[in-house]
N, C-alpha and C positions, 0 to 999 in steps of 0.2 A: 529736779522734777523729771518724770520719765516723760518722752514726749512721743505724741504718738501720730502720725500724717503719713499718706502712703508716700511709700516712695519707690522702692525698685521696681522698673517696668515688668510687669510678670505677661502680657499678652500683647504685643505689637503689630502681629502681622498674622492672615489670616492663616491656616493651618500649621502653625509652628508650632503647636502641641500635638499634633498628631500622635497619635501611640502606636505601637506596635502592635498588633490585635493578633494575640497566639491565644496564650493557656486562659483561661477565666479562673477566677476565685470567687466566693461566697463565704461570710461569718453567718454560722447557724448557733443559736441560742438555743442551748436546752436545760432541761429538769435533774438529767442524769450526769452523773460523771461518764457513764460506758458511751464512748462511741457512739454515733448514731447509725442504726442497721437500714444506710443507704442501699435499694437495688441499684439503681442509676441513677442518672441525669439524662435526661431526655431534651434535647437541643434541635435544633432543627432541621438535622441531616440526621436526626434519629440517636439512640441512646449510644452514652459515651461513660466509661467506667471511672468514678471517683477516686481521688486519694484524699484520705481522710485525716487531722492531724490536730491534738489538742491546741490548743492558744491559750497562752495567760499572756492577758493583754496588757500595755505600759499605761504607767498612771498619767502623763500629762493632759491637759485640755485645753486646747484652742479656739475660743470665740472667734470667729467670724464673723464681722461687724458689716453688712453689706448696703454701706455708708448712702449708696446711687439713690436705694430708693426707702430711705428714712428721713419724714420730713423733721428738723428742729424738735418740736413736741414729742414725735415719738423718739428720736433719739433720746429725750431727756427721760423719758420712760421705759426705754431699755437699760438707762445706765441707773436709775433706780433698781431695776429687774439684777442687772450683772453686781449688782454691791450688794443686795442682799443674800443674792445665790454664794458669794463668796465667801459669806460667813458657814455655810453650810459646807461646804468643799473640804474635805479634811486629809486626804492623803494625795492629793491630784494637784499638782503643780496647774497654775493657771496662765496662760497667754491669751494677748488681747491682737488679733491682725484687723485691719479696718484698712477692707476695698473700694475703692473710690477711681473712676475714670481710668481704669483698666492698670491701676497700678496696688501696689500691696505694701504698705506698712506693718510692721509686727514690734510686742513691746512685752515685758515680762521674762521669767515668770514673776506673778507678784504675790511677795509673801504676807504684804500689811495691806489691809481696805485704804489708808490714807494713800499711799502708793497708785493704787487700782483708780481711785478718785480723780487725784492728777491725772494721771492717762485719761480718762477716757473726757474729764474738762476738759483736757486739750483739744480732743478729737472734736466734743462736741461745735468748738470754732469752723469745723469745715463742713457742718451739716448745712445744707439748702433743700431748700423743697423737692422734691422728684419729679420727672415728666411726669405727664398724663399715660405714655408709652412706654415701659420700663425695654431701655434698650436688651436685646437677646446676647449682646458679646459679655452678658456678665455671669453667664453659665461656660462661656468660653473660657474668662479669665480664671475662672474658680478652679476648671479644667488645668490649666495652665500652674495656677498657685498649689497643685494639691504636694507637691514635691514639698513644699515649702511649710505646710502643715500639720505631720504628722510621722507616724511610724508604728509600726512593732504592734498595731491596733488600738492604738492609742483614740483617745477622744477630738471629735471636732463640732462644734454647733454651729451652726449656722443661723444668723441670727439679720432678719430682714425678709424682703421680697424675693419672689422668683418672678421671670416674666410671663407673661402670660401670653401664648400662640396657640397653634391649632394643634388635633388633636396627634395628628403624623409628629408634626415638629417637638413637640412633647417628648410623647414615645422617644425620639431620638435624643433629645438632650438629658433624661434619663437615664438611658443605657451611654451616651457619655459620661455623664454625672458618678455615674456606678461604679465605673468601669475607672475612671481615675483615681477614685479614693480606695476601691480594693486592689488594684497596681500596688496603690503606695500602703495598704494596711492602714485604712483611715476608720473607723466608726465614725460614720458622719450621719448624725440630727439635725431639724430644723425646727426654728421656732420664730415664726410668723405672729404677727400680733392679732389680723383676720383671721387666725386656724390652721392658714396653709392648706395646700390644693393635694387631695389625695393621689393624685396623677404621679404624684414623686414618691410616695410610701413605699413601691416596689424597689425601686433605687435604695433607696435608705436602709431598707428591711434587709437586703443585701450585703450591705456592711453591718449589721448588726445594730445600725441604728434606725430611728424611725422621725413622726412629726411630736414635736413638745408642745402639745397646747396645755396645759398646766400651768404653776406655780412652775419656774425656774428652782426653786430650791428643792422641791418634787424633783426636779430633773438630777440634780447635784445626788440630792439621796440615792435614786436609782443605781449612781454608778458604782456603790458598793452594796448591793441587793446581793444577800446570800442564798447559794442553791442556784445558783446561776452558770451554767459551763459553756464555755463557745468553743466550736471546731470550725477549723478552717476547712474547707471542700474546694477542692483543684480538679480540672478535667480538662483535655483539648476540645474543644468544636470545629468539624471539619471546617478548611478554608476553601471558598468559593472558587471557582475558576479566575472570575474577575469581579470587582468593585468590592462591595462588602453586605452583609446581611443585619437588618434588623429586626431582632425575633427576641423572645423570651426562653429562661430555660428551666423548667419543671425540677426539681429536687422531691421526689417520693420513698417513702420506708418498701420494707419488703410486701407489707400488707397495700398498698398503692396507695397508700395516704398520702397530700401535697404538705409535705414538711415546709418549701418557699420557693416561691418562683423569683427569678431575678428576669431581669432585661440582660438581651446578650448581643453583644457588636461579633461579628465574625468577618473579617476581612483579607482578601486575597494580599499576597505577597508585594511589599512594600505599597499598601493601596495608603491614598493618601484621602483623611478625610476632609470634607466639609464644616465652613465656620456652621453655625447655626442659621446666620442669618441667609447664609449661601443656600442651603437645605431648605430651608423656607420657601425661598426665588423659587428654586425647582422644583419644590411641591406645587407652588402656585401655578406655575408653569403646566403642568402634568392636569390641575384641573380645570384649567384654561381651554387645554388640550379636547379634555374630556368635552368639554361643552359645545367646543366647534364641530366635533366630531357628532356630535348629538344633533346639532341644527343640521349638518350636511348628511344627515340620513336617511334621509327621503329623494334627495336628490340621484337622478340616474344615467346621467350623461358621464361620458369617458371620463370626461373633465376633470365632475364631481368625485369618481373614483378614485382618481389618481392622486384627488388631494386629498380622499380620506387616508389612501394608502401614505403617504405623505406623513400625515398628521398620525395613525398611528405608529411610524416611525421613528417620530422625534418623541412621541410618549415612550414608547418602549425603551429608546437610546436613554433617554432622564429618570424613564427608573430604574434603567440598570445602574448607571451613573450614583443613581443616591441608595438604592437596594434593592438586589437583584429578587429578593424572596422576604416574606416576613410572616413570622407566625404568630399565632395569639397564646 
């Protein structure tokens, strides 16, 4: 029996996945075999010149089992959902990884349902209910496992919760999310049993994947949809002087048509990022800020001054800290 429990520690300590934040990538989806007639990329230090480069992507497929926040029941409804998408799956090797407590198991590829069955029976032994809170380090750890996921644009689904925070902190685990799966050449989808939260579509639509609220076997068919061509798109984004940027970066034809926007991290030289939940702190921090600074503005004494000047200080220090500039 194949057995499947996580086990290699993929995220232990806070910014050990840090990336190197140089070149950007994007998978664009088109109609055409020709090239796409990119003018630029417009990024947030203004427009930067494309290279543009066919992709025939690797057949494997990776479930992503995101074990934290699927209670019993629905687990036992996803592994209905993944047994019968499997009969549908026809040239695409399938593996099954199941994230749990910031650790990763991986099992497959499997070639027979009976096989596929065992595994994920096994798995279903370590489903428990989810908080009411779904912790944020499991967009960290995913950050962390995407090495371990994929290749050459190969497939990945993701399959469970995302957590839910404010709309900054989003924004930013997004353009993490993005930005580790086209590192490693991931097409990573997600499929949510509520829908899933369109906040993540720019992410995903970046690697060439998107959200799967359909039929799972809908999804399997898709991945051999003919008339279908992906180009891979590379460009540098200036690096800041210091800390890092969170901004978006426009992708338009000659005509200024929005072909796709992705999320874009840009970061100064060896800048070290922030867990999520640490970005969080300081955004909280920063509106905290904001509000003290609101109540102390009427006040007109030296005092009062010096603590406004004060307090804008420590806002300006924490956002440069978490992003010096962000665009829409």
């Amino acid at each position: 029996m194949t057995r499947l429990r996580p086990a290699a520690l993929v995220c232990a300590v806070a910014l050990a996945f840090s990336p190197t934040l140089r070149a950007s990538s994007v998978l664009l989806r088109t109609a055409s075999k020709a090239p796409p007639e990119l003018l630029s990329v417009l990024t947030y230090a203004g427009k930067s010149e494309p290279l543009i480069s066919a992709v025939q992507p690797s057949a494997p497929l990776t479930v992503v089992v995101l074990l934290d926040t699927l209670s019993p029941t629905q687990f036992a409804t996803i592994e209905k959902d993944l047994l019968a998408m499997h009969a549908a799956l026809r040239k695409h090797p399938l593996r099954i990884a199941l994230l749990q407590n910031g650790s990763l198991g991986m099992a497959g590829p499997f070639i027979s349902r009976a096989r596929l069955k065992a595994a994920l029976d096994d798995a279903a032994q370590a489903a428990i209910d989810p908080p009411a809170v779904l912790p944020l380090a499991i967009v960290d750890t995913l950050c962390a496992a995407a090495p371990q996921l994929g290749a050459d644009w190969s497939h990945t689904l993701l399959v469970g919760e995302l957590p839910a925070m404010d709309p900054l902190t989003t924004e930013y685990a997004a353009a993490l999310l993005s930005r580790a799966f086209e590192t490693q050449h991931i097409q990573a989808s997600w499929y949510a049993l509520p829908g899933g939260n369109d906040a993540w579509l720019p992410a995903l639509r970046a690697t060439g994947g998107g959200i799967i609220r359909g039929d799972l076997r809908d999804y399997a068919a898709s991945l051999d949809t003919a008339g279908q061509f992906l180009f891979q798109i590379d460009w540098a984004p200036a690096s800041p002087s210091a800390g890092f940027i969170v901004s978006h970066a426009t992708l338009a034809d000659a005509q200024g048509q929005v072909l796709l926007e992705s999320p874009e991290l840009a970061g100064s030289a060896n800048v070290a990022l922030p867990t999520l939940l640490n970005y969080s702190a300081m955004q909280a921090k920063v509106v905290e800020i904001a509000a003290l600074l609101t109540r102390n503005q009427s006040a007109r004494s030296p005092g009062a001054r010096y603590r406004r000047f004060l307090l804008r200080e420590m806002a300006r220090l924490l956002n440069r800290r978490v992003a010096p500039c962000r665009t829409s």
